[in-house]
N, C-alpha and C positions, 0 to 999 in steps of 0.2 A: 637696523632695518626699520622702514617707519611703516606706520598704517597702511601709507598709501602703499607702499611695495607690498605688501601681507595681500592687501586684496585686490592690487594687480593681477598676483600670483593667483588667488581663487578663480579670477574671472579668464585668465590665461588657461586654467585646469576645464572650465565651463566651454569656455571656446572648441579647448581639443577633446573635447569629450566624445566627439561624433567618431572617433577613428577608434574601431573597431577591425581586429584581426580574423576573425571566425569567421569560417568558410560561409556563401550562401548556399542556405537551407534550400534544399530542393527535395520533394518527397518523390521516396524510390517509385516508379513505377513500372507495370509491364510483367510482376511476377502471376498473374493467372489473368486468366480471361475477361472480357472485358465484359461478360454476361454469363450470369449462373445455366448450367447444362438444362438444355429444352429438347424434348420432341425424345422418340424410343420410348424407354423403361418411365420417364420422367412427365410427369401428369403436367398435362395440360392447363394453365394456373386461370382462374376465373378473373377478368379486368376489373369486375367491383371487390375484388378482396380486398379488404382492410392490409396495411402496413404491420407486420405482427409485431414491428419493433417498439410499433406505437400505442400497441394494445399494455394494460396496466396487468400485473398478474389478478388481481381477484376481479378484472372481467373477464381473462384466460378459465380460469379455471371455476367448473359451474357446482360443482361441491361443496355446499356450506360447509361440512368436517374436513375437507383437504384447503379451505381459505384459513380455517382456525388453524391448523396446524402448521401452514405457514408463515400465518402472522407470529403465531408462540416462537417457531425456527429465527425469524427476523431478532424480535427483542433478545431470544436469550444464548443463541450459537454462538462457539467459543473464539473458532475459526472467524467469523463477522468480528468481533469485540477484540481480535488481535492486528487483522486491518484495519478497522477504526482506529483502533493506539497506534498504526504504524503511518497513519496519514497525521495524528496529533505527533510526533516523531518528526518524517518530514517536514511540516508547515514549522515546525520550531526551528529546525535545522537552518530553513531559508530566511527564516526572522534575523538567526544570529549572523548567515553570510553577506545578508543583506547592510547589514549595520554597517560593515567597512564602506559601503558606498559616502557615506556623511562621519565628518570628526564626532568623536567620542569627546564631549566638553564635559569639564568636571570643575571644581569648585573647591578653592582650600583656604584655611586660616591659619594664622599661628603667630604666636607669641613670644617673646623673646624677655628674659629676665637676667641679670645680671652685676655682679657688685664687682667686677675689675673693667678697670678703663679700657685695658690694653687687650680685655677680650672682647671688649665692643669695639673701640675706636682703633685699635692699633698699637697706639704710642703718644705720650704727650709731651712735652718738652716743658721745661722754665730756663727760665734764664734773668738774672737781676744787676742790679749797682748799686754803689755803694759808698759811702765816706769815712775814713777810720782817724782817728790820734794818735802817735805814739809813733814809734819809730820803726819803720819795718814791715807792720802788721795793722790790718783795718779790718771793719767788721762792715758785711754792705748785708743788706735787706731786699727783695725784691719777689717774685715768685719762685717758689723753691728756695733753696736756702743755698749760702756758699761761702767759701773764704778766703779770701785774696793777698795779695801781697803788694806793696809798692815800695816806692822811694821816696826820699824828701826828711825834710828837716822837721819831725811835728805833723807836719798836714802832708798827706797822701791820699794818693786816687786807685780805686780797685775796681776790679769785673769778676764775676763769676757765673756758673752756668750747672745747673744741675737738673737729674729728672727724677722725676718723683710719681706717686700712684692717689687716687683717691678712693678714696673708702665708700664715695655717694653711688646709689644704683642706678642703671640702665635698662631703660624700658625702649622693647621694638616690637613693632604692630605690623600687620600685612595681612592683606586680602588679599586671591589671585584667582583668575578665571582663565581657563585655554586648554589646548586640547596636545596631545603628544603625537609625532610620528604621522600624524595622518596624509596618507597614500595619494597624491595627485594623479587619479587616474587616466594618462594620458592616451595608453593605449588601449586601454577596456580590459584589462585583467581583470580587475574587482568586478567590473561589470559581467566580464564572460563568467567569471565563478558563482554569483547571484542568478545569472539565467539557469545559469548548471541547478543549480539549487532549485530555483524555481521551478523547472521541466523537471527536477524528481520527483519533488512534491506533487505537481500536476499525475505523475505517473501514479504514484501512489492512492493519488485517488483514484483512479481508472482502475486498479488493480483493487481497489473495495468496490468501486461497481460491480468489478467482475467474479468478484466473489460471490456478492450478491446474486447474479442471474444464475451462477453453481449452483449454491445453495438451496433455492429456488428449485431448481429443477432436478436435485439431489432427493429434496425433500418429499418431491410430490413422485417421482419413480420410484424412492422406498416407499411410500405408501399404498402405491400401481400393486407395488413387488406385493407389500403385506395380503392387499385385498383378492391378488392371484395368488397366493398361499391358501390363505382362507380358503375362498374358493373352491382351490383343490382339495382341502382338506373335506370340507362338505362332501365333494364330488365318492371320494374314498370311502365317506362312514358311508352314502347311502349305497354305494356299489359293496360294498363289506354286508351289510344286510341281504343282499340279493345273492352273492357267492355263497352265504352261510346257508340258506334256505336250500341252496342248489345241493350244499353238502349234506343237510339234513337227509333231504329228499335219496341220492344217492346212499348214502347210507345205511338209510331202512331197506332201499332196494337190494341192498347186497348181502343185507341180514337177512333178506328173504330169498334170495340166492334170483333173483329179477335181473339185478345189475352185476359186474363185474367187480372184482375189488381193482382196477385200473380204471375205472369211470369213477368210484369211490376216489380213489387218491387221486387224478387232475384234479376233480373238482375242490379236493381240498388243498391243490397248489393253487390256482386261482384265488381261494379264501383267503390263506397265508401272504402271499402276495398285495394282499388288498392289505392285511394287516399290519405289515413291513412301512406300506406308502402312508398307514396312517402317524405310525410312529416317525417315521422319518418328517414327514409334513408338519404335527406338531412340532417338532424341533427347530424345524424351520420358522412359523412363524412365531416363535417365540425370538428364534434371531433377528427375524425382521423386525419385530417391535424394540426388540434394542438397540437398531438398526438405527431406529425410526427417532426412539428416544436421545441419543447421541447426537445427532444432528441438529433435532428442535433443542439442544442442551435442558429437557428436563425431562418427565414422563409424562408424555401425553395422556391427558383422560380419556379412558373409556369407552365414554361417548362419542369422540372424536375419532377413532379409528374406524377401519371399512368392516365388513362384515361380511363381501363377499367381491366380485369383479363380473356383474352381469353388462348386457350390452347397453346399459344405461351412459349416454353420454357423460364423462368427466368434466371434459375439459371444451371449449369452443373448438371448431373441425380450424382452424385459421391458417388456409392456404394460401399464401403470397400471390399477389399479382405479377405481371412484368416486371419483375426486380432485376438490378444490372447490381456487378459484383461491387460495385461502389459500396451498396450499403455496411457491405465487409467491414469499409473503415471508422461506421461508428458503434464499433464492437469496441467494449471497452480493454479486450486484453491488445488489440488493437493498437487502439487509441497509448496504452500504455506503455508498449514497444517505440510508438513513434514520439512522446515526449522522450523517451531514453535514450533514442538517437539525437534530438534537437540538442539534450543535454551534453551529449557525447560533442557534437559538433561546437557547442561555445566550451569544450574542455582544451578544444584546440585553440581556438582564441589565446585562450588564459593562457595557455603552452607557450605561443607564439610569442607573445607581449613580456615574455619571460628575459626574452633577447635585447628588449630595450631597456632602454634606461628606466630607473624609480626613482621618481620624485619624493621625499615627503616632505611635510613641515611641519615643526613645532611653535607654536603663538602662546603669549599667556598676555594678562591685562590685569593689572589692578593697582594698591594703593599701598604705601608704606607708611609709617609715622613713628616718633616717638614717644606718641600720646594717642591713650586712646580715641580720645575726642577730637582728635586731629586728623583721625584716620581718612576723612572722607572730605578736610579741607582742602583751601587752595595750596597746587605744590607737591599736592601726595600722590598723583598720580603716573604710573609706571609701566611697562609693556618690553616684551622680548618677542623678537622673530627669529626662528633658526629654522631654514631651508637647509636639505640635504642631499643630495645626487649619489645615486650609486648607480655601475655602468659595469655589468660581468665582464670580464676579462678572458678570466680562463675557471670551468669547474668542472675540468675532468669530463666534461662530455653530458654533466646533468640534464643542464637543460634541452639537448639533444634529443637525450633518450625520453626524456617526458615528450617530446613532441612529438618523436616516435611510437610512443604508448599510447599516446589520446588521438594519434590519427588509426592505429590499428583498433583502439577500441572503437572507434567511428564506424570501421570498417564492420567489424563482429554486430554493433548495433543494426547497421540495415542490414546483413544476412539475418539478424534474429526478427526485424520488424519484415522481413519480405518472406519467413519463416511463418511468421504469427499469421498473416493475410494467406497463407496458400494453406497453411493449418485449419483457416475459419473455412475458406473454399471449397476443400474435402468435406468439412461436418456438414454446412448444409447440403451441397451434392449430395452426399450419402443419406441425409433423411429426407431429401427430395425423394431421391431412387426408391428408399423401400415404401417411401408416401404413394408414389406412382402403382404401387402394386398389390399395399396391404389389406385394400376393402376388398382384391379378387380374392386373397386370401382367406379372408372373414367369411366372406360369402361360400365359397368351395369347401372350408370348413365347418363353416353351417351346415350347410346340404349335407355334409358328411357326418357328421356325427347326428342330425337325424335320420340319415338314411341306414346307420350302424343302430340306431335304438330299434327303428321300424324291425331288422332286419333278425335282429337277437329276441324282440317278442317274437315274431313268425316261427324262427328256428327253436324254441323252446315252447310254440306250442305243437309244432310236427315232429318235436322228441316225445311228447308226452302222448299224440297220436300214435307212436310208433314208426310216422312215415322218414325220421332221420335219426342218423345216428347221434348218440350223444357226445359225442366227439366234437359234430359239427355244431350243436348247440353252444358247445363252450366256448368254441373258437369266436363263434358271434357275438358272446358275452364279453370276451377280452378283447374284441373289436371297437363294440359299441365305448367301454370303458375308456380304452386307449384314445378314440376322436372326443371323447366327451374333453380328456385332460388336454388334448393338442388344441378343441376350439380355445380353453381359457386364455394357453400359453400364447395364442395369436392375438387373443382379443388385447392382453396385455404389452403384447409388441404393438399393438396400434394405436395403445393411448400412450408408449412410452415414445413411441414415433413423434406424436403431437407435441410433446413435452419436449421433444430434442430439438425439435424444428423452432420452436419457441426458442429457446435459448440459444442453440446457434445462429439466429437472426437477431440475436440481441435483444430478444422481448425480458421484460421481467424488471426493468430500472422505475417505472409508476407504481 
């Protein structure tokens, strides 16, 4: 095979390169609406709102110690640092698939020593003649040695032939350059397996983005959680001071036979009560701080934790404008599902191309000699082409069922990418919804739990008048108490609301 046939054949491989088996890509559409839920339960969205996908987290969140805590989470979470090594994983993966695309050329020498003829050359022959005296018998000379016979009266003629070996050494030299086996991709196998490759990789980083906005919004809800712990915890030691006074008080009253000893014991189940929620509280935000710490992967300082969860703004109020469910698809778990289908879709290619013929070829080029300095003379120069065809026959049904398997996982990938899009459509629906309702909440909770404080002074000072029972004092004490811990718990649904709306709209990748 000469040159020109070798790179006939590459340019023969370039030409059919365009033929491709893999289905066209068409992205699933039609699985949820083609606009996020408006109007009812669902707040009315302001037309200058900002894009929240587009907001960066540390102008999300107005916090100086919840931005520190989540830059710490960024650098040192374990969970981030094992998608990061699993996108360095893929993009390696797709390096190595990628490589069958082009020959693997390599580069050899070698040297050849030797002191027999017959294991260099083969075989060597002599053969000589000769002139003898005498009667019968002559003695002839030539290469190799021999001995003959003739006739004649005195002067006779001989021939002989023999083979013999030398003892001088044999030097061989070679350079070689070429590649083995390499695949003439005619029908896009190699190619469909490099996109495959390629669309995981892609997936994989979609799938560290999307960790990323978790984490993100993991970090700052445990922290929501710590600072409504606290919170409550305050809320406890100072209502635990006000029930103890109350038991004092009754107390004495009932040492001096004034009060009952059943007004003495409510008021010291109320006390006990109070004492229960502080130990239990503690406990709690002792969890939550290791809650807190697991996530940022170290122990956050001190300083950087909340202290309390008053109605001080957190985080930016950032309510979407007219967003249509489009924005859905640049969610990265998204985005992820739908490289894994692209990739699914060139697995069938590769399937497909399975059925035809493979081409490959092996080429090599270089130089031979029997002198070193010869090696790169005129004359030394040498080359081998070996093309190969292979064409399945019969195997049992293999190839079959592979194209059976990567069209069904085709199938599994868009149930799971039209899975992942009606999954995103729920979360934000659902923190729309409670969006649309929770400032009525905040506010009717306000009112409430000042109008339970107003309500437990008034009734504890017309117990001390006389004019009501102490009964009805206590009951308005465990009132007042009860709204005071229900405002915190709402106030912390309304910044986790914030927080969720952020990340199910995909905020949090700046």
């Amino acid at each position: 095979m000469t040159r020109s046939a070798i790179l006939a054949a590459l340019a023969l491989s370039s030409t059919l390169a365009g033929c491709n088996l893999a289905p066209k890509y068409e992205r699933p559409g039609g699985a949820v609406p083609a606009a996020l839920p408006q109007g009812g339960v669902y707040p009315a969205a302001a037309s200058d709102a900002a894009d929240v996908s587009q907001i960066g987290w540390r102008d999300f969140f107005l916090d100086q110690r919840l931005r520190g805590v989540v830059e710490t989470g960024l650098a040192n979470n374990r969970d981030l640092r094992v998608a990061a090594a699993n996108v360095l994983q893929a993009r390696a993966q797709y390096r190595v698939q990628r490589a069958d695309l082009v020959p693997s050329t390599t580069v050899s020498g070698s040297a050849t020593y030797t002191n027999n003829l017959f294991g260099a050359t083969g075989a060597t022959a002599g053969a000589g003649a000769g002139t003898g005296t005498g009667t019968g018998t002559g003695t002839g000379t030539g290469t190799g040695s021999g001995a003959g016979t003739g006739t004649g009266g005195g002067t006779g003629v001989g021939a002989g032939a023999g083979v013999g070996s030398s003892s001088s050494n044999v030097e061989f030299y070679s350079v070689n350059a070429g590649f083995s086996a390499f695949e003439l991709d005619l029908f896009g196998r190699v190619r469909n397996l490099s996109r495959a490759a390629l669309e995981q990789y892609f997936a994989s980083e979609e799938a560290q983005r999307s960790t990323r906005i978790s984490l993100i919004a993991e970090i700052a809800t445990a922290w929501l959680t710590l600072a409504s712990d606290q919170e409550q915890l305050r809320l406890s030691r100072q209502t635990l001071k006000t029930f103890e006074e109350t038991v004092r008080l009754t107390s004495a009253q009932f040492r001096i036979g004034v009060a009952s000893e059943l007004e003495a014991r409510q008021a010291e189940t109320n006390y006990q009560a109070a004492r229960n929620d502080i130990a239990a509280l503690t406990t709690r935000v002792a969890q939550d701080q290791n809650a807190l710490n697991l996530l940022v992967g170290t122990t956050v300082p001190a300083e950087q934790l909340p202290t309390g969860l008053d109605d001080t703004p957190l985080t930016r109020d950032a309510l979407p404008g007219d967003v249509s469910s489009e924005v859905l698809l640049r969610r990265p778990d998204v985005l992820q599902a739908e490289h894994q289908l692209i990739a699914q879709n060139a697995n069938i290619g590769a399937a497909r191309a399975a059925f035809f013929p493979r081409i490959s070829l092996t080429a090599t080029i270089g130089t031979i000699s029997t002198a070193l300095s010869g090696l790169f003379g005129g004359g030394s120069f040498t080359y081998t082409g070996s093309p190969s065809v292979g064409l399945p026959l019969f195997d049992g049904g293999r190839n079959a069922g592979n194209l059976d398997y990567a069209k069904a996982s085709q199938q599994a990938a868009v149930a799971t990418y039209e899975r992942s899009i009606q999954t995103a459509f729920r979360e934000v629906a659902d923190a729309l919804a409670q969006r649309g309702t929770i400032e009525e909440q905040v506010s009717a909770q306000t009112a409430r739990a000042q109008a339970a404080g107003v309500a437990a002074r008034l009734s504890d000072a017309r117990y001390r008048a006389g004019v009501d029972s102490f009964l009805t004092s206590l009951d308005a004490q465990r009132t007042a108490y009860s709204a005071q811990q229900q405002l915190v718990t709402t106030r912390l649904t309304r910044a986790s609301n914030l927080v969720e709306l952020y990340r199910s709209l995909g905020g949090g990748l700046r």
